[in-house]
C-alpha positions as CSV (number, residue, x, y, z in Angstrom):
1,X,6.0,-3.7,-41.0
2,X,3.6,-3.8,-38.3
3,X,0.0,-5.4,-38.9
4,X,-2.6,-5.3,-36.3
5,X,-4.2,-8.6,-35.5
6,X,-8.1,-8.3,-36.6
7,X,-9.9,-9.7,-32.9
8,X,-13.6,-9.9,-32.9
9,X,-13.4,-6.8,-30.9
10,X,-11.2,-4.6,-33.1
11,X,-13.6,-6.7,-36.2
12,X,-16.8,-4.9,-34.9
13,X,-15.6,-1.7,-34.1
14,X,-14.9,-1.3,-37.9
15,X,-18.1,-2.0,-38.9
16,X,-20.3,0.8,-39.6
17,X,-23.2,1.9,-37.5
18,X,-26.6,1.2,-38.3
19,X,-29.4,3.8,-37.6
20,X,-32.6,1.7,-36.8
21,X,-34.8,4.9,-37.5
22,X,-33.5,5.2,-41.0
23,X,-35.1,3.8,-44.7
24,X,-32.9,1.7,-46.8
25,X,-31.9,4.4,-48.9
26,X,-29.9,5.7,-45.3
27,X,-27.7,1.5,-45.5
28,X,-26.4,2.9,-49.2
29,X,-27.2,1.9,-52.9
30,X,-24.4,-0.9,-54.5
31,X,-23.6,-1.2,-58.0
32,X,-22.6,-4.4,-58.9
33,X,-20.6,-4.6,-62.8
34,X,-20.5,-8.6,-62.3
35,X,-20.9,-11.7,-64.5
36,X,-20.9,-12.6,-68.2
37,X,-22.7,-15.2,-70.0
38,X,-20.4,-18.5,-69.3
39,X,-20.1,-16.7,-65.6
40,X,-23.7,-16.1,-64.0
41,X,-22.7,-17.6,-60.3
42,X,-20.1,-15.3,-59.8
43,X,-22.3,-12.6,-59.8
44,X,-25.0,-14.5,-58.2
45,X,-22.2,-14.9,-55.1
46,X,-21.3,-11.4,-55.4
47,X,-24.4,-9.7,-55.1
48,X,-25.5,-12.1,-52.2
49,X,-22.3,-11.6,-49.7
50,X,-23.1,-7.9,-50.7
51,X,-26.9,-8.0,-49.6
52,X,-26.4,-10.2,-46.7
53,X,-23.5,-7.6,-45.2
54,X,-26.8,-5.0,-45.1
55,X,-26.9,-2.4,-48.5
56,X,-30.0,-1.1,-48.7
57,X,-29.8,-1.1,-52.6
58,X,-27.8,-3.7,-54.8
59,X,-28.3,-3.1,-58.5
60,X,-26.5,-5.6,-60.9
61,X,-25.3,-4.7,-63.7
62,X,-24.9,-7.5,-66.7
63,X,-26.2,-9.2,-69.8
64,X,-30.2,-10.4,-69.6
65,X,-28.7,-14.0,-68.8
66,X,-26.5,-13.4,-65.4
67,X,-29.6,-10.0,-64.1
68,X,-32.2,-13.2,-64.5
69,X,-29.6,-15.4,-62.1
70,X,-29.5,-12.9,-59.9
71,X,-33.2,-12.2,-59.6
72,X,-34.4,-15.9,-59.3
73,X,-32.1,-15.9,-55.8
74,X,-31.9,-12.9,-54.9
75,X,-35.5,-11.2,-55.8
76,X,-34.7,-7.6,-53.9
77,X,-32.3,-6.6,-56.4
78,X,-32.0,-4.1,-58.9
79,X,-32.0,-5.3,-62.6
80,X,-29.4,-2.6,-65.1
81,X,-29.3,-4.8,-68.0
82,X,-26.6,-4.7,-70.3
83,X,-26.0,-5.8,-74.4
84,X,-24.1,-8.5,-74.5
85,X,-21.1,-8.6,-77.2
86,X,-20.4,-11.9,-78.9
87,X,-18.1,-13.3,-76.4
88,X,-20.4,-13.3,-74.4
89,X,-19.4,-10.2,-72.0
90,X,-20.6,-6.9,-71.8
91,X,-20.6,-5.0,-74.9
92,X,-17.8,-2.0,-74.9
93,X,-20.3,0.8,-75.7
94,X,-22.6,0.0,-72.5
95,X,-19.5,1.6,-70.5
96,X,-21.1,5.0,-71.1
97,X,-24.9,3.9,-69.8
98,X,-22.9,3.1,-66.7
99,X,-20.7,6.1,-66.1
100,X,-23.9,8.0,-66.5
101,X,-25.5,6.5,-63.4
102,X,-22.3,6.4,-61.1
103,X,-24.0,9.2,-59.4
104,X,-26.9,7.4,-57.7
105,X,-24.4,5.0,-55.9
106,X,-22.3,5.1,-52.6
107,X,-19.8,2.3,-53.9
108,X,-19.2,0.6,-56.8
109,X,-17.9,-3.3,-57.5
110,X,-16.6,-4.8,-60.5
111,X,-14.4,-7.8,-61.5
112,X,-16.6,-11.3,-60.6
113,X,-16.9,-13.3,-63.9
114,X,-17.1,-10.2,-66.3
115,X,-14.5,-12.0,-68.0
116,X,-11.3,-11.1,-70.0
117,X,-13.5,-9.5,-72.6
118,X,-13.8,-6.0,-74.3
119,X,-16.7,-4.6,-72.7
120,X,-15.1,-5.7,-69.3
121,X,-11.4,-3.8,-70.3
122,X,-13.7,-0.7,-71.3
123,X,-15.8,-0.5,-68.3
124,X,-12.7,-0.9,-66.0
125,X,-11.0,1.7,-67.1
126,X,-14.2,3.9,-67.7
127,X,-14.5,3.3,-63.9
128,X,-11.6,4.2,-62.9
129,X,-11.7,7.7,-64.5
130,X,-15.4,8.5,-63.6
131,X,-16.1,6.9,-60.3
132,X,-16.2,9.2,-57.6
133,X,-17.4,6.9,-54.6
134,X,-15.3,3.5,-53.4
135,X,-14.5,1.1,-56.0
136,X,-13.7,-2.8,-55.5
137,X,-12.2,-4.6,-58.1
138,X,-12.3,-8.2,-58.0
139,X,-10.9,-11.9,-60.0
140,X,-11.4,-10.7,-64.2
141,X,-11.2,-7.1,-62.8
142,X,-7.5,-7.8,-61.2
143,X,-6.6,-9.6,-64.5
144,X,-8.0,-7.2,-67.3
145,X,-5.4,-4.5,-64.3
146,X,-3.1,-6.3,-65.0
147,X,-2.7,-5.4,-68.5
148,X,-1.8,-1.9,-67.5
149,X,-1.6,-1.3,-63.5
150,X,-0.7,2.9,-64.1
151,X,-4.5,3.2,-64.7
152,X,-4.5,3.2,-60.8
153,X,-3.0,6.3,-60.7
154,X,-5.3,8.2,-62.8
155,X,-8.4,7.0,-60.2
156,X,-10.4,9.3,-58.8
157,X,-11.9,7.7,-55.8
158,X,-10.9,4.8,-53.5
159,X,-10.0,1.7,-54.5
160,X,-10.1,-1.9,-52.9
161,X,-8.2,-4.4,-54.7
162,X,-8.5,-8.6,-53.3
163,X,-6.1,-10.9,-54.9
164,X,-5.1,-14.4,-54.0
165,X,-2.0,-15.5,-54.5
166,X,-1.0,-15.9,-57.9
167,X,-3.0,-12.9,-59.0
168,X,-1.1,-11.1,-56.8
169,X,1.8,-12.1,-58.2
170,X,0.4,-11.0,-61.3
171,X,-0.1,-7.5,-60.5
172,X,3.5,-7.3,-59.0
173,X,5.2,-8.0,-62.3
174,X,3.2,-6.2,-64.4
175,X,3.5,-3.3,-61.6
176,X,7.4,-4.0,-61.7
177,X,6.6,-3.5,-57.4
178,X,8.1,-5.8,-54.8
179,X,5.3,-6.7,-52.6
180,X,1.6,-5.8,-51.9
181,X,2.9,-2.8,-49.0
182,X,4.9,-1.2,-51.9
183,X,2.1,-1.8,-54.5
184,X,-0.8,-0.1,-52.4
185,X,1.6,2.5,-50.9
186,X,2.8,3.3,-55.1
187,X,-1.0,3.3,-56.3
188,X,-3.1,4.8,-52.8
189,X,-5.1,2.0,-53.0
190,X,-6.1,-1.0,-50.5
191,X,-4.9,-4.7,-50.9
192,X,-6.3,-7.4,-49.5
193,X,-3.5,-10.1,-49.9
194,X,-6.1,-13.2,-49.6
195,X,-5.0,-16.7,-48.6
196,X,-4.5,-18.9,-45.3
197,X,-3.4,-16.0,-43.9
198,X,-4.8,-12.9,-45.0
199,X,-3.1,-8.7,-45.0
200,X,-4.9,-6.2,-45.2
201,X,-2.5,-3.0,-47.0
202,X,-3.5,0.3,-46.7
203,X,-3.8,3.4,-44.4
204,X,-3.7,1.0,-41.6
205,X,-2.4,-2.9,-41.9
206,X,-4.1,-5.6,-40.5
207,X,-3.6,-9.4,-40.8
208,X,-6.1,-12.3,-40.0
209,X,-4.2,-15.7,-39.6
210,X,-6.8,-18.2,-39.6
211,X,-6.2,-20.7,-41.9
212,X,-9.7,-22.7,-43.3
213,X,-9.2,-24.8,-46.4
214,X,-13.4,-24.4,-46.7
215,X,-13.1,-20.9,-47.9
216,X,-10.7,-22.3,-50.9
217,X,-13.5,-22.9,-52.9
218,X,-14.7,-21.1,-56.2
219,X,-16.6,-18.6,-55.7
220,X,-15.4,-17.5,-51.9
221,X,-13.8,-14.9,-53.3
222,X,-16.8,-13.0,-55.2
223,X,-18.7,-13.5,-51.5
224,X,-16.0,-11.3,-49.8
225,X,-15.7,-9.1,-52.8
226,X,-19.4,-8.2,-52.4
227,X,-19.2,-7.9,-48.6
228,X,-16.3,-5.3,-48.7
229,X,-18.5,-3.3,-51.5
230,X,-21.5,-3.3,-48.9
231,X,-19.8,-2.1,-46.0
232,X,-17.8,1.0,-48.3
233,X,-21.8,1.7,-49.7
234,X,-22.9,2.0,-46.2
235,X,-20.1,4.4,-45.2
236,X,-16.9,2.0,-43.6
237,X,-13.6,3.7,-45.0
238,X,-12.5,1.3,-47.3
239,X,-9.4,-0.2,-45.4
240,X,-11.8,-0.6,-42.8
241,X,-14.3,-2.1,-45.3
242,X,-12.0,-4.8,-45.7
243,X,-11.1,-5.4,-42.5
244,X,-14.3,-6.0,-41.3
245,X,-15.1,-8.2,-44.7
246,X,-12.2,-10.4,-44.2
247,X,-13.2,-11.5,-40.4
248,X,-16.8,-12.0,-41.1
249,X,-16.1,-13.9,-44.2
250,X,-13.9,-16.1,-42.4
251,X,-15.9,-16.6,-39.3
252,X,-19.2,-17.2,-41.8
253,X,-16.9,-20.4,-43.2
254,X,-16.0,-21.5,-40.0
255,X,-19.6,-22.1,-39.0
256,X,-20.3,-23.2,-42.1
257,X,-17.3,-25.8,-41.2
258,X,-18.5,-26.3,-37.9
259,X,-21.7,-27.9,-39.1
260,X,-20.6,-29.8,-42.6
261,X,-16.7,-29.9,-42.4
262,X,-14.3,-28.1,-43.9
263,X,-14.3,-30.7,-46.8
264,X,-18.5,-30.3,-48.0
265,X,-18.7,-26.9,-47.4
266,X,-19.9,-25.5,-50.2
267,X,-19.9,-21.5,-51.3
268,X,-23.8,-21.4,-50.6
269,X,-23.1,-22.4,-47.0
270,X,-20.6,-19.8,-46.7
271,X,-23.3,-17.6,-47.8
272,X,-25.7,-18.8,-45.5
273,X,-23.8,-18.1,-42.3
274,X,-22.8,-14.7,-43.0
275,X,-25.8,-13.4,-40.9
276,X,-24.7,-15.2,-37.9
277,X,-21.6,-14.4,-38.2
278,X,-22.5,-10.4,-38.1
279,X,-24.9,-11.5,-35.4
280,X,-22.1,-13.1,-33.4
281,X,-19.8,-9.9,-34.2
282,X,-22.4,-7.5,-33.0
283,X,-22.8,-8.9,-29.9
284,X,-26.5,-9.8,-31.0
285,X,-26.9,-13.7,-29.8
């Protein structure tokens, strides 16, 4: 199998262009299906690695509790908000309010902290049969999947999937497939193998080998979850998407290393050096 080293080069020709004469409806509109009650940060996380990576739009879609986290950080965003069932997640029957406005957005994200709940089974596989525009499913997403991976094959738009480790391993044996190539080659879809060293599976393969115990923190992964949705809502195929995601996430927690050490980093630094890292990539400084 042949992967293709991602270089800072080969990183920012995937990234898609921006027009500087354009509004922020022209950088694509992000919905976000993130968070639960016991979960608010993830989709705090989430809908920041998306905004910082440049959507014009984010909206999140959750219970009152997690759409007020988000809007006491992240103040630009768009508020859907969601019943909440008693566990806490999003009720089942909101799936339908959702698959209603799936045509006003350019990607979709789900997964970070919904939770293994009912509303969050419901909406995933509502997703996958309505969606029409690139779909990332993330952490509670990948394991609510795993209850029944042949929903993939009744998708009707792109899909992104970004396991670590054991959840890939997870969607292997429910999948009865021998590897992550095999899985995304079975279902069409991309798979972002996450760990020390990250594979990219997909139309093209590409590996980043650039091991950084900071990034093995919670809520890393929702941060790169959000920045793969924000480059597939402003127009990056999704294997590029991801691509692209995977080096500036992992150059945003080396600088974030640089200054505190690999040790203190925390998730919000990660967050915070995601613009310099795009600056760095884009030849800007």
């Amino acid at each position: 199998m042949f992967f293709e080293s991602l270089t800072p080069a080969l990183a920012a020709s995937l990234l898609p262009a921006r027009d500087e004469n354009t509004d922020k409806l022209g950088f694509g509109k992000l919905l976000c299906v993130c968070g639960s009650h016991n979960m608010p940060g993830a989709a705090v996380l989430s809908i920041g690695g998306a905004l910082r990576a440049g959507v014009g739009l984010c909206t999140i879609a959750s219970v009152e509790s997690v759409c007020r986290a988000v809007t006491a950080v992240f103040p630009g965003a768009v508020l859907n908000i969601l019943p909440e069932s008693k566990d806490g997640g999003i009720n089942p029957l909101a799936s339908q309010k959702i698959a209603a406005t799936l045509s006003h957005f350019s990607a979709v994200l789900i997964g970070c902290g919904v939770g293994i709940t009912g509303g969050g089974r419901v909406m995933l596989r509502t997703l996958l049969r309505e969606c029409s525009v690139p779909l990332v499913i993330d952490a509670d997403g990948l394991n609510l999947l795993c209850e029944d991976t042949s929903l993939l094959k009744d998708a009707k738009c792109p899909v992104v999937l970004t396991p670590h480790q054991r959840e890939l391993e997870r969607l292997l044996e429910a999948s009865g497939l021998p590897d992550a190539q095999t899985f995304a080659r079975e279902y069409g879809v991309t798979v972002v193998a996450k760990g020390a060293r990250t594979e990219i599976h997909g139309t093209k393969n590409y590996v980043l080998d650039a091991p950084n115990s900071a990034l093995a923190k919670g809520g890393s992964g929702d941060i790169l979850a959000g920045i793969i949705a924000s480059l597939c809502a402003q127009g990056a195929e999704p294997v590029s998407a991801a691509a692209a995601s995977v080096y500036i996430h992992s150059k945003a927690g080396a600088l974030a290393s640089e200054m505190l050490g690999v040790r203190s980093v925390l998730v919000t630094d990660i967050l915070d050096e995601i613009g310099l890292a795009f600056s760095e990539l884009e030849g800007k400084i």
